[in-house]
Steps between C-alpha positions, in 0.01 A plus 500: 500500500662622157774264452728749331419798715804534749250666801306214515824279515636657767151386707623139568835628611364781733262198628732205595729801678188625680448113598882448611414805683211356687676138588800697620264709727373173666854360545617820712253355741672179538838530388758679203452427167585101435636577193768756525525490934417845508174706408577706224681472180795779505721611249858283494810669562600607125484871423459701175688840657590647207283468198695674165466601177697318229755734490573451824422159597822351521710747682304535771422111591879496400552764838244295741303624763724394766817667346320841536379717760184676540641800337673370219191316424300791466796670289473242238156553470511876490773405215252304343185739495765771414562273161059484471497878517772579247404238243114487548479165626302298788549192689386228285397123500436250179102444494182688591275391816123389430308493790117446494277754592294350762768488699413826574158411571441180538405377894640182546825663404451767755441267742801299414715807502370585849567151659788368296706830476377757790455245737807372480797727391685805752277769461605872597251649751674756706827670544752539795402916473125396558601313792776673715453451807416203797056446514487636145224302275351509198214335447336459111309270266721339205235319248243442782762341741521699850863577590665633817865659469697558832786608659569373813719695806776303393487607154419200297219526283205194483205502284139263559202476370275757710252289571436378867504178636130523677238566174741706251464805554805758406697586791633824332328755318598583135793761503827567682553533867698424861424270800666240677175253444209444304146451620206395291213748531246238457543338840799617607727190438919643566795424345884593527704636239650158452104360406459321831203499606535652834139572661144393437210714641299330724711262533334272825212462282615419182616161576867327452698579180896472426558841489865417367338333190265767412723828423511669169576298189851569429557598093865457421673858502832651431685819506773595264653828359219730621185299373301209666399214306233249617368187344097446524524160584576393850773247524580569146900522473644831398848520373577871426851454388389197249225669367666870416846334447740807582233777369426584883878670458365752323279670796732379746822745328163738501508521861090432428488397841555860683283693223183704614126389390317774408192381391249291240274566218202249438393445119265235335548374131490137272582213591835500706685334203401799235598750767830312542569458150579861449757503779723283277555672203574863357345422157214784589687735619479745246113430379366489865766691715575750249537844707570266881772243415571511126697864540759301750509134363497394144226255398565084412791576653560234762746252697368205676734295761300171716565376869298195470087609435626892596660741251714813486354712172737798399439780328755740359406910547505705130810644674735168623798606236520863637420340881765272485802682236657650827500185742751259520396198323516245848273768662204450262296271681474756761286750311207392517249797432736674311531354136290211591219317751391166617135381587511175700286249471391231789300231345182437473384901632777815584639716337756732634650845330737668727558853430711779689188681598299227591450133378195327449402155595179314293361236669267345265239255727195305257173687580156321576451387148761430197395814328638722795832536722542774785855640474673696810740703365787536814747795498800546727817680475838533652455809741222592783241732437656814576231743566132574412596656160673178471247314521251664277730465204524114572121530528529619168771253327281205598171669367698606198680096500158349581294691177750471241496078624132515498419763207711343251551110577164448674275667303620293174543182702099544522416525176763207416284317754179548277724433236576133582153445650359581103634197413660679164779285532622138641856679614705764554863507357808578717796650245887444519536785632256431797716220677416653851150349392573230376684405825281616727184225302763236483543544835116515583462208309752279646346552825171452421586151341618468864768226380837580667705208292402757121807723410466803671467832219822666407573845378 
């Protein structure tokens, strides 16, 4: 170990977390967490909702969040990327961001990440559209763990492990479908929609079992404003409204809920953090997107607003002044699209850029080894397919959405991933002007020291 070399002092760090990690997986056996009554650290109730630039800093934490509605809220920051656009300026904070380069590579880290953060955090795995209807299911692998999404003929959605009871064996198939129960195909083992177990094959000579203590493992699951959200650890508690603190609003005055799912992409690239870096900044927007995203949005030109871990990230069009000269100034915050956009971040993985022709959702999952990630790349909009045409120029938009994400973030994201694996250099720096960054590895880091009394990260 160098002892100046900041990669090699993040090992102990990454280590004592991984061992927290492993005593608090033996407690959930016995009992919650002794120390805090409950098994996960999770963010406290303070939230950074509006992070400013100088110029601005005091008038709007003079307004307050609870003064304001949803729309005035999004007026004052069309106002302020309005200001960025005229006078060449970005959302700023007062330092740069080291962060070691084996993060990106190192494997106890991964692992952390996957057991401290994944494991234990909402995660966004399906949407209301993908699920319409009573018996739908969907039924996928997130990081190796087996999980079954349901509707039941009441309506409320449950998710489990999909893993029976008998020898674990996946009661569901990989992919979407309908029924009313589940059956294992290895020996036939039946269970309801609600995970009871209902029937076992055979059963006069398989002997006596408690059939009402062996149904599905239950994962904790809820559905709000059109998306589902499921933690990865049973019994874990899941607190949607403390974790997102009043960011939920947003898809919820969307009307995300009654929107049509047309479809996913698949792509492969670095390691999930690398990928997700370049969702949180506009700083390349006009060396790597020059002819895709540069000719509507001006590069390192950004706004960046926190609900606890999560973030809002605006950026102004070339064309906000002309967008917005003719609308009345308490109507701004309802033009999104036209003068300006948001992408939406949901720590630690999605990504989320809603568009009038069709929005896409990155879900960002760690792949089998810290140099890769597999990202599905969700799109849904507000109206049905209409017809056949219809549908082949969605086909289209997500092929065209799908190569620009892969052709020109991706590809680069490798050959930063060979980069950092060189070992040319002990970190990588994080500018002002990257705060989204910044926040998201504070964040990371704060829950990998898996300490819930540190002061959360602010914007």
């Amino acid at each position: 170990m160098k002892p100046d070399c900041p990669c090699c002092a993040l090992r102990p760090t990454v280590q004592k977390a991984r061992e927290r990690s492993k005593r608090r997986l033996l407690q959930r056996r016995s009992g919650l967490d002794k120390r805090s009554g409950r098994y996960f650290p999770w963010p406290s109730n303070s939230s950074s909702l509006f992070g400013i630039g100088v110029s601005h800093r005091i008038a709007l934490n003079q307004i307050g969040r609870t003064a304001l509605d949803r729309v005035q809220r999004l007026g004052d920051v069309a106002e302020i990327m309005l200001d960025y656009v005229e006078n060449k300026k970005t959302f700023m904070t007062d330092k740069t961001l080291k962060v070691p380069s084996n993060s990106y590579t190192d494997k106890d880290q991964f692992d952390a990440e996957i057991e401290l953060i994944f494991k234990r955090v909402p995660l966004l795995l399906a949407f209301t559209a993908e699920l319409p209807n009573p018996g739908d299911y969907k039924a996928m692998d997130a990081m190796g763990v087996p999980v079954l999404i349901n509707r039941d003929k009441q309506g409320q959605v449950r998710a489990f492990l999909n893993v029976c009871s008998h020898r674990g064996a996946p009661v569901a198939d990989q992919g979407k479908g309908n029924c009313s129960r589940f059956t294992c195909k290895y020996h036939a083992w039946t269970y309801g929609a609600d995970g009871r177990l209902l029937g076992i094959s055979e059963a006069s000579t398989f002997g006596e079992v408690d059939k009402s203590q062996m149904g599905l493992r239950v994962l904790p699951c809820e559905e709000r404003a059109g998306m589902i959200f499921v933690c990865l650890t049973p019994n874990a508690p899941m607190d949607l409204d403390r974790y997102f603190r009043g960011y939920l609003e947003d898809f919820e005055a969307l009307d995300f809920a009654n929107w049509t799912y047309l479809g996913n992409r698949t792509i492969e690239g670095a390691n999930w953090k690398i990928a997700f870096d370049g969702y949180l900044e506009g700083y390349h927007f006009q060396s790597l997107h020059p002819e895709t995203i540069f000719p509507r949005t001006p590069s390192n030109t950004m706004h960046y607003e926190g609900f606890g871990p999560n973030m809002r990230i605006g950026f102004p069009q070339h064309s906000i002044a002309d967008q917005l000269k003719d609308v009345p100034r308490e109507k701004w915050g309802e033009c999104e699209n036209n003068g300006y956009d948001f992408v939406r971040i949901f720590f630690p993985n999605v990504s989320i850029f809603v568009a009038p022709e069709i929005t896409q959702i990155a879900q960002l999952f760690p792949g089998p080894t810290p140099d890769r990630n597999r990202t599905v790349l969700n799109y849904l909009r507000r109206e049905p397919v209409k017809d056949e045409a219809d549908r082949e120029k969605v086909e289209a938009a997500m092929n065209f959405f799908r190569d620009v994400t892969y052709e020109e973030d991706y590809v680069i994201g490798l050959e930063i991933q060979k980069g950092l694996e060189s070992g040319a250099h002990d970190d990588i720096t994080f500018g002002r002007n990257e705060r989204g960054n910044q926040f998201f590895h504070e964040w990371l880091n704060w829950y990998l020291e898996d300490d819930e009394t540190l002061p959360e990260p602010q914007m």
